[in-house]
TILUM-689812 format. One line per 2 residues: number of its first residue (from 1); their letters; for each residue x, y, z of C-alpha. Coordinates in steps of 0.2 Angstrom, whole numbers, always signed. Layout:
% TILUM-689812
NUM> A> X Y Z | ...
% end
This chain:
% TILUM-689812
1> XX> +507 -145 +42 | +505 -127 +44
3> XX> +496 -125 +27 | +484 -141 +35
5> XX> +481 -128 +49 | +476 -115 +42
7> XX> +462 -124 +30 | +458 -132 +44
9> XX> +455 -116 +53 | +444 -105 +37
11> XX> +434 -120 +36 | +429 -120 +58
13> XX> +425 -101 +55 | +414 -106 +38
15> XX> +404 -118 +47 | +402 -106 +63
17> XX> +397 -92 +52 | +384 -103 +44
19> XX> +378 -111 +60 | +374 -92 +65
21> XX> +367 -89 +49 | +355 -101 +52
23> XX> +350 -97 +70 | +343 -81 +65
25> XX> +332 -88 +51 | +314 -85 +51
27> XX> +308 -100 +63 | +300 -92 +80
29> XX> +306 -106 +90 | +324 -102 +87
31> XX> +322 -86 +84 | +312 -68 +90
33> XX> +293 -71 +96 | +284 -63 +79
35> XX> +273 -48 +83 | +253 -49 +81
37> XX> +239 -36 +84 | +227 -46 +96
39> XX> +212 -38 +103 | +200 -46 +117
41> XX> +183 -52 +117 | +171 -45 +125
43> XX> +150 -44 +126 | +138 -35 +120
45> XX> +121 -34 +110 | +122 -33 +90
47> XX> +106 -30 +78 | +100 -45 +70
49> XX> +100 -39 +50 | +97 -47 +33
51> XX> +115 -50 +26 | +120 -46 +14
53> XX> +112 -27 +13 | +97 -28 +0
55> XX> +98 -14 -13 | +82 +1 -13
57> XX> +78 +15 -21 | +69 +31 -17
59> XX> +52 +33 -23 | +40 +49 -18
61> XX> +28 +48 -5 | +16 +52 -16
63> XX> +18 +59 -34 | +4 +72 -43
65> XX> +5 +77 -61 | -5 +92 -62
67> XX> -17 +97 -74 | -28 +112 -78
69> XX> -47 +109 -76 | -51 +122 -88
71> XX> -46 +127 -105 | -35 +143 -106
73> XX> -21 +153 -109 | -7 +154 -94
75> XX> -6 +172 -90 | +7 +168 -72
77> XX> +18 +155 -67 | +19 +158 -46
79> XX> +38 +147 -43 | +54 +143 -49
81> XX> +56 +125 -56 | +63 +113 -43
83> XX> +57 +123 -29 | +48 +115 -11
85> XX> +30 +121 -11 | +16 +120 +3
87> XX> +1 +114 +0 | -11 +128 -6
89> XX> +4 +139 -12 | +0 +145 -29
91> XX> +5 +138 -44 | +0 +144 -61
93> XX> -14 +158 -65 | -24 +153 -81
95> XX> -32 +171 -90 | -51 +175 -79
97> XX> -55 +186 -91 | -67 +172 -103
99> XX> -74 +164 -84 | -78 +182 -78
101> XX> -87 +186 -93 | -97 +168 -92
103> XX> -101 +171 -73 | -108 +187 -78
105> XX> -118 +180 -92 | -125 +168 -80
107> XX> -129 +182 -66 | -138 +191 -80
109> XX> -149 +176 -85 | -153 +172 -70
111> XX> -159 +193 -66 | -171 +191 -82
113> XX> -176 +171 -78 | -181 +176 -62
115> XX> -193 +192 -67 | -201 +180 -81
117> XX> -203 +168 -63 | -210 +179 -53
119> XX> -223 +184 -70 | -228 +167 -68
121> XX> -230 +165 -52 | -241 +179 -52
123> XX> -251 +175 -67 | -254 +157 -62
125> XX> -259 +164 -43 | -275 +174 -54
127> XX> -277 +159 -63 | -282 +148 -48
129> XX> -296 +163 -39 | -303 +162 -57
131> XX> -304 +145 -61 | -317 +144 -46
133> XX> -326 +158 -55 | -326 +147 -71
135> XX> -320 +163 -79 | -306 +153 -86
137> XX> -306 +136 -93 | -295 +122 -85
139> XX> -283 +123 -99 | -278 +139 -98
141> XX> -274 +137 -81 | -265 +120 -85
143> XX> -256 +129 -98 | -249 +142 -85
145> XX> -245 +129 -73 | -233 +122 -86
147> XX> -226 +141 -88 | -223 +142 -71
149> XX> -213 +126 -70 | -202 +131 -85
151> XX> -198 +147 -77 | -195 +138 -61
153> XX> -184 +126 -72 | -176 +139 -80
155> XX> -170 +148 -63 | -163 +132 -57
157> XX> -152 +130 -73 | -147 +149 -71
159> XX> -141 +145 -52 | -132 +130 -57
161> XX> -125 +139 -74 | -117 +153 -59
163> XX> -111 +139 -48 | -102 +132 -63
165> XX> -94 +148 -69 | -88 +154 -52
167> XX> -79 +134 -53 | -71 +139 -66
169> XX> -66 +156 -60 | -57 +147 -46
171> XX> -51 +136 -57 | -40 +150 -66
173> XX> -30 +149 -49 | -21 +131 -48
175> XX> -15 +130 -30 | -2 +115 -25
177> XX> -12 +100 -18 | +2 +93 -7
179> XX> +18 +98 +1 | +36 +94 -8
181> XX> +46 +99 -24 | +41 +104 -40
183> XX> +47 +98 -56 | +53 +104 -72
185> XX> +41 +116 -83 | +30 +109 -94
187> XX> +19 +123 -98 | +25 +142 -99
189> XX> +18 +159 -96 | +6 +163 -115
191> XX> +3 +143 -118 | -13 +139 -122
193> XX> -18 +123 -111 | -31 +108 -114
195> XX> -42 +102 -100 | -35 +89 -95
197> XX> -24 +85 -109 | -9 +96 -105
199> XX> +3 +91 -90 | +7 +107 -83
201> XX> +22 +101 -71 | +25 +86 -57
203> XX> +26 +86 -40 | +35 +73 -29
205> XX> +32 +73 -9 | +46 +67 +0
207> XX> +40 +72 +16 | +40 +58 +22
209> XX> +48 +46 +8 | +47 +27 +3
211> XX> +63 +16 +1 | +57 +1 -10
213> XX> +68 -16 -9 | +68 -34 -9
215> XX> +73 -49 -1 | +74 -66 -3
217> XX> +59 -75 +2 | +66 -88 +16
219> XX> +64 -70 +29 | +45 -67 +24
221> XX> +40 -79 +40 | +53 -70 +52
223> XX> +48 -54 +47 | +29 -56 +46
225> XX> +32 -63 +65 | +42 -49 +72
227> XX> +31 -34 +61 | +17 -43 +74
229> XX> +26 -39 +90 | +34 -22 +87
231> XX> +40 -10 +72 | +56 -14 +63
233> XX> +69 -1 +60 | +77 +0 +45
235> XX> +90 +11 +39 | +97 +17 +21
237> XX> +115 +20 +18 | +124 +28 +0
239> XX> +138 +33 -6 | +146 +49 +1
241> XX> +134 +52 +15 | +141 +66 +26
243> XX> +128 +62 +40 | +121 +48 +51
245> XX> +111 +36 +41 | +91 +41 +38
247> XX> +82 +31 +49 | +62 +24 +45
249> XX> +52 +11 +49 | +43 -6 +38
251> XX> +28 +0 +33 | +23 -11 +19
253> XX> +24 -31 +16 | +18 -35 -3
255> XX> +5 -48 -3 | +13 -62 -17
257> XX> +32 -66 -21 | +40 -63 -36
259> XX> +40 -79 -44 | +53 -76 -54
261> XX> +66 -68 -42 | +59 -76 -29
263> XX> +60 -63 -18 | +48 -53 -9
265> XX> +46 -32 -10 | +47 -21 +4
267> XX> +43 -4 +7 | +50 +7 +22
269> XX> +44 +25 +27 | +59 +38 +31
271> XX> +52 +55 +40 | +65 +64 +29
273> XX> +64 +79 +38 | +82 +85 +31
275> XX> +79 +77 +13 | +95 +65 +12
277> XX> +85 +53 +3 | +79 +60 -17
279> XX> +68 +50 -27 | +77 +37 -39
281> XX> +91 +36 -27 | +98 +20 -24
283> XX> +104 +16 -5 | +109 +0 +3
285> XX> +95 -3 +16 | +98 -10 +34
287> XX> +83 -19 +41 | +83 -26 +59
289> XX> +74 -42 +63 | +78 -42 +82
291> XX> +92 -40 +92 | +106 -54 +99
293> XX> +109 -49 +120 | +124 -55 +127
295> XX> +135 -62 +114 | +155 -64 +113
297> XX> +162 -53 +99 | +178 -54 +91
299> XX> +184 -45 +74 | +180 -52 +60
301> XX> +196 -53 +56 | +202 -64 +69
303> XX> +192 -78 +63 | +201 -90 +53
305> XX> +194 -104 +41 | +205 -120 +39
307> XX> +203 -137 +34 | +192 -140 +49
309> XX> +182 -126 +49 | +184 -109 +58
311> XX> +197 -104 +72 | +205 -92 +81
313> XX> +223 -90 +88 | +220 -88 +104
315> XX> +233 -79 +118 | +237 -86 +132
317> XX> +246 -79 +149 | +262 -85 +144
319> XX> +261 -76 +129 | +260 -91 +116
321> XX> +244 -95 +106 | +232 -109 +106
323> XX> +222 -113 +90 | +204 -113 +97
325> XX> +190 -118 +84 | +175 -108 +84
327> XX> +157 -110 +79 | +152 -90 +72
329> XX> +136 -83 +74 | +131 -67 +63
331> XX> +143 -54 +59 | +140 -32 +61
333> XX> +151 -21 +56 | +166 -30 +56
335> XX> +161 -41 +72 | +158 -56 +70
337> XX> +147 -68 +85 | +157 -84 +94
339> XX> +144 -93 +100 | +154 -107 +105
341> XX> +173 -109 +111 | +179 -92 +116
343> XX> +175 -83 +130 | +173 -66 +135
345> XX> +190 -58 +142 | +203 -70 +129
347> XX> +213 -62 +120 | +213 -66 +102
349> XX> +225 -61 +88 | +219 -50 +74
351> XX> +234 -51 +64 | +249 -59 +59
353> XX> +241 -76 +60 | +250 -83 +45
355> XX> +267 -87 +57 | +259 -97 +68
357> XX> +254 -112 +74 | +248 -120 +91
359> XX> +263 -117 +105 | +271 -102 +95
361> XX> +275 -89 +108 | +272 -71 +102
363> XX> +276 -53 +104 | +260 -42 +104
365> XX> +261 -26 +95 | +252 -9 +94
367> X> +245 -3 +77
% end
């Protein structure tokens, strides 16, 4: 009877520890409320953008190749390669010494042409008193007359040979023709250089600067419509960007769509005043169609997606949770737009949603 007892007695305190094992197991309603991040919805305006963010690149506002409009050895390079030049800043020095020596040539023609000139001049003035004389006859003084307009011809040509040599003469001095950066050297002080065969260097302005990109042809309509009413702001971000993104506008709409792609090309101008943006850069490009007042927000993260859509678990003054399906609207920086079934000022939970269920009371938790 004792031993009867004493089974008896092991096997009540088995089944109580058990019985306690189970009532702290992992099911809320018999045990602790679990613990969620929650956060409250609340309104505000968002920007209205293509998603997802097209991909651009960088080209130069505009981009000259120069050349030398004379043939002639480089006798000065004036920059470093690489280097930001102003418009008019010199650039290279091609040797004078050959157009010097033909400008003066040309100034010494035109000394002697015009002494032979004024000869005619003078000879066919004589002419005319004695024509009336009939002391010459009227082919002599035709004859002269043709003189005259030779040496008349032949000043002209020795003016226009001086206005072409004192071209050339400036043209020893080539002078940037816009603002922005110089390339690599093609040419170096002693070459020899073709007119305008040789490519002396390049040089890219990026003051402003274009960002080139493409979207799919479904937003041609909505942009065309809202590029009538007001400008559209686009931004570009990159990788490791140490500064607020660059900020330009749409400035350019190409006039067909790729038939292949079928997408439609894009060009926005950035000021560039600080030079973030470098030609052949690729930058993820933020363009603004319009912008959504009022809305409810939530993070994105609170918005679930179950077999009958989207939802969110929402809190409710007795701290349980009520699954509340959602219809979503656009999504910004991880907000996301409930336009219908939540209200501004519920609270909504961000994480831990994968304990609950409708009725489940929680505990909310800071990060």
């Amino acid at each position: 009877m004792k031993n009867n007892t004493l089974i008896l007695g092991i096997l009540a305190a088995a089944a109580a520890l058990l019985a306690g094992g189970c009532s702290r197991g992992s099911n809320p309603a018999a045990g602790g409320a679990p613990p969620v991040l929650v956060a409250t919805a609340f309104i505000t305006n968002l920007p209205v953008q293509i998603d997802p963010p097209p991909v651009g690149h960088v080209t130069a506002y505009s981009t000259v190749t120069i050349h030398s409009q004379i043939q002639g050895m480089i006798s000065q390079i004036h920059f470093q390669e690489g280097q930001a030049v102003k418009t008019g800043d010199p650039l290279f020095t091609i040797d004078p010494r050959p157009s010097q020596a033909a400008l003066d040539q040309a100034r010494a023609n035109l000394e002697r042409d015009s002494g032979q000139l004024e000869y005619q001049m003078a000879n066919y003035s004589r002419d005319q008193k004695l024509i009336t004389a009939k002391i010459i006859s009227q082919d002599q003084l035709d004859t002269d007359k043709a003189n005259l307009d030779a040496a008349t011809g032949t000043v002209a040509a020795d003016r226009a040979a001086i206005t072409n040599a004192l071209l050339n003469l400036g043209f020893c001095n080539i002078n940037a023709p816009v603002d922005g950066v110089t390339s690599g050297l093609e040419s170096y002080v002693g070459n020899v250089v073709k007119a305008p065969d040789d490519t002396l260097l390049t040089i890219n302005q990026i003051h402003p600067i274009y960002v080139v990109f493409a979207v799919p042809e479904q937003y041609l309509p909505k942009i065309r419509g809202e590029m009538k009413q007001r400008r559209l702001k686009v931004q570009a971000t990159f990788e490791n960007m140490n500064a607020a993104p660059p900020a330009g506008e749409l400035t350019f709409i190409n006039n067909s769509v790729d038939e292949t792609t079928g997408t439609i090309l894009l060009k926005a101008t950035f000021p560039n005043e600080d030079g973030a943006l470098w030609p052949g850069q690729y930058v993820n490009v933020e363009l603004t169609l319009s912008e959504l007042t009022n809305a409810v927000v939530v993070p994105s993260q609170a918005v679930q997606t179950g077999q009958n859509g989207q939802y969110v678990y929402v809190v409710k003054s007795d701290q349980t949770v009520d699954e509340r399906p959602v219809t979503v609207g656009i999504t910004y920086q991880d907000e996301t737009v409930v336009e219908k079934g939540l209200a501004a000022g519920e609270t909504v939970v961000t994480d831990g949603q994968l304990r609950l269920a409708p009725g489940v009371k929680v505990s909310v938790k800071s990060e």
